[in-house]
C-alpha positions as CSV (number, residue, x, y, z in Angstrom):
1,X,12.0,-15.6,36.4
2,X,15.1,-13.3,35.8
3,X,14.7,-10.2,33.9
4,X,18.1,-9.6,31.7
5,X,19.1,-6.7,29.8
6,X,20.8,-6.1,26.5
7,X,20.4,-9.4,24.7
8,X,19.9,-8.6,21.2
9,X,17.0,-9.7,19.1
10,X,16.9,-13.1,17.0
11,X,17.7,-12.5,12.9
12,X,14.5,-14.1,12.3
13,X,12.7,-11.0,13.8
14,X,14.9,-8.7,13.0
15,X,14.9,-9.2,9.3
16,X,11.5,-9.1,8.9
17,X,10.0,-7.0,5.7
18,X,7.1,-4.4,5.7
19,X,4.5,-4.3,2.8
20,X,2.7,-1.3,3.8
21,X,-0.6,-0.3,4.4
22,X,-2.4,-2.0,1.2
23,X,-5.7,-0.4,-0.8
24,X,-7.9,-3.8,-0.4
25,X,-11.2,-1.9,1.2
26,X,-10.9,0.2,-2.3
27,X,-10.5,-2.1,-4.7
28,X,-13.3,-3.5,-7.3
29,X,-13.5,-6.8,-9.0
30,X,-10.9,-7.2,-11.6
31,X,-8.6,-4.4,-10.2
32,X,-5.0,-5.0,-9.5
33,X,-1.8,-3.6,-8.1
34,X,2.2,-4.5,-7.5
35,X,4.2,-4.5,-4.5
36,X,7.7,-4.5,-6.0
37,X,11.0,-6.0,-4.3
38,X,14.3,-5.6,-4.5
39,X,15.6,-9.2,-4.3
40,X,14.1,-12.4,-4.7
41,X,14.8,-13.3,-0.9
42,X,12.4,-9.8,-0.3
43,X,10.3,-11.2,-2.7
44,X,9.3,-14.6,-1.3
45,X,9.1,-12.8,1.8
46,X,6.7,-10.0,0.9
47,X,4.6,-12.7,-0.8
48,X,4.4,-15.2,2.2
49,X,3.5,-11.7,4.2
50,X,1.0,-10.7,1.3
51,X,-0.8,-14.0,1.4
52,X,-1.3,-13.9,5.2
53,X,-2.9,-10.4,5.1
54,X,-5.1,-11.5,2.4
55,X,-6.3,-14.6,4.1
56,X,-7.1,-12.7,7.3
57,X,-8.4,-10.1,5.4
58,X,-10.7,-12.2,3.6
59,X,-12.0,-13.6,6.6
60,X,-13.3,-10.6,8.0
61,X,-14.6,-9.7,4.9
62,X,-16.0,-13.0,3.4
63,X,-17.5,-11.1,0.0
64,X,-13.6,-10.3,-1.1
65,X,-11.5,-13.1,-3.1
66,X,-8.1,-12.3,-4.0
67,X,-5.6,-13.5,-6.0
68,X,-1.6,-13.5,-6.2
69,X,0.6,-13.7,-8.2
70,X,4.7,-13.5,-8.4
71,X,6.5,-12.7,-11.8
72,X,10.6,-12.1,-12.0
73,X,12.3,-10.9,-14.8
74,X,15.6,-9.4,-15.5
75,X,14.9,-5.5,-14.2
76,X,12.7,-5.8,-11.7
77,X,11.0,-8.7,-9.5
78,X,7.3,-7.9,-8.0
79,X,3.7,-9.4,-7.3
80,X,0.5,-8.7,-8.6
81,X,-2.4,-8.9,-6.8
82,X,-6.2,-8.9,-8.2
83,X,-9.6,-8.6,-6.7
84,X,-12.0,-11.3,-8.1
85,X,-15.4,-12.2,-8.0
86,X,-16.6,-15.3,-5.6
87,X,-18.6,-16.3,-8.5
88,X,-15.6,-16.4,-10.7
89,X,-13.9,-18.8,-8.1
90,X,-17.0,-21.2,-8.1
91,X,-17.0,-21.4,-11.9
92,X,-13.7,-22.4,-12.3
93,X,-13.3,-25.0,-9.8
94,X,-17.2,-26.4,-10.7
């Protein structure tokens, strides 16, 4: 193989968006909070990197349940995300 220099980065990883560090281990059942965006392309992509984190997160830590949710409106775009109960989950789908 041939090591080459200078060739610049793809836009696909270039243009990739940063949440943040997020206050999961804190939250309780039934508490919530926003990540805001700027545009709606920054939205759908902070909430395709929101559900990832949550899904790994969840895995590691099988006793939290999360759930998402994206709202638009004229002023400002952002998503909401709640800590729920596991039972919660089971009664609605039962």
């Amino acid at each position: 193989m041939r090591i080459e220099k200078n060739v610049p980065l793809p836009k696909n990883l270039t243009d990739r968006v940063v949440v943040g560090p997020l206050p999961l281990d804190e939250m309780k059942v039934d508490d919530s909070f926003v990540v805001e965006a700027a545009t709606q392309r920054e939205l759908d992509k902070k909430l395709k990197s929101l559900r990832i984190r949550l899904a790994r997160y969840s895995k590691k830590h099988p006793h939290f349940k999360f759930k998402l949710a994206k709202e638009t409106g004229k002023e400002r775009a952002h998503i909401r995300i709640w800590r729920v109960s596991k039972e919660r989950d089971k009664k609605r789908a039962g």
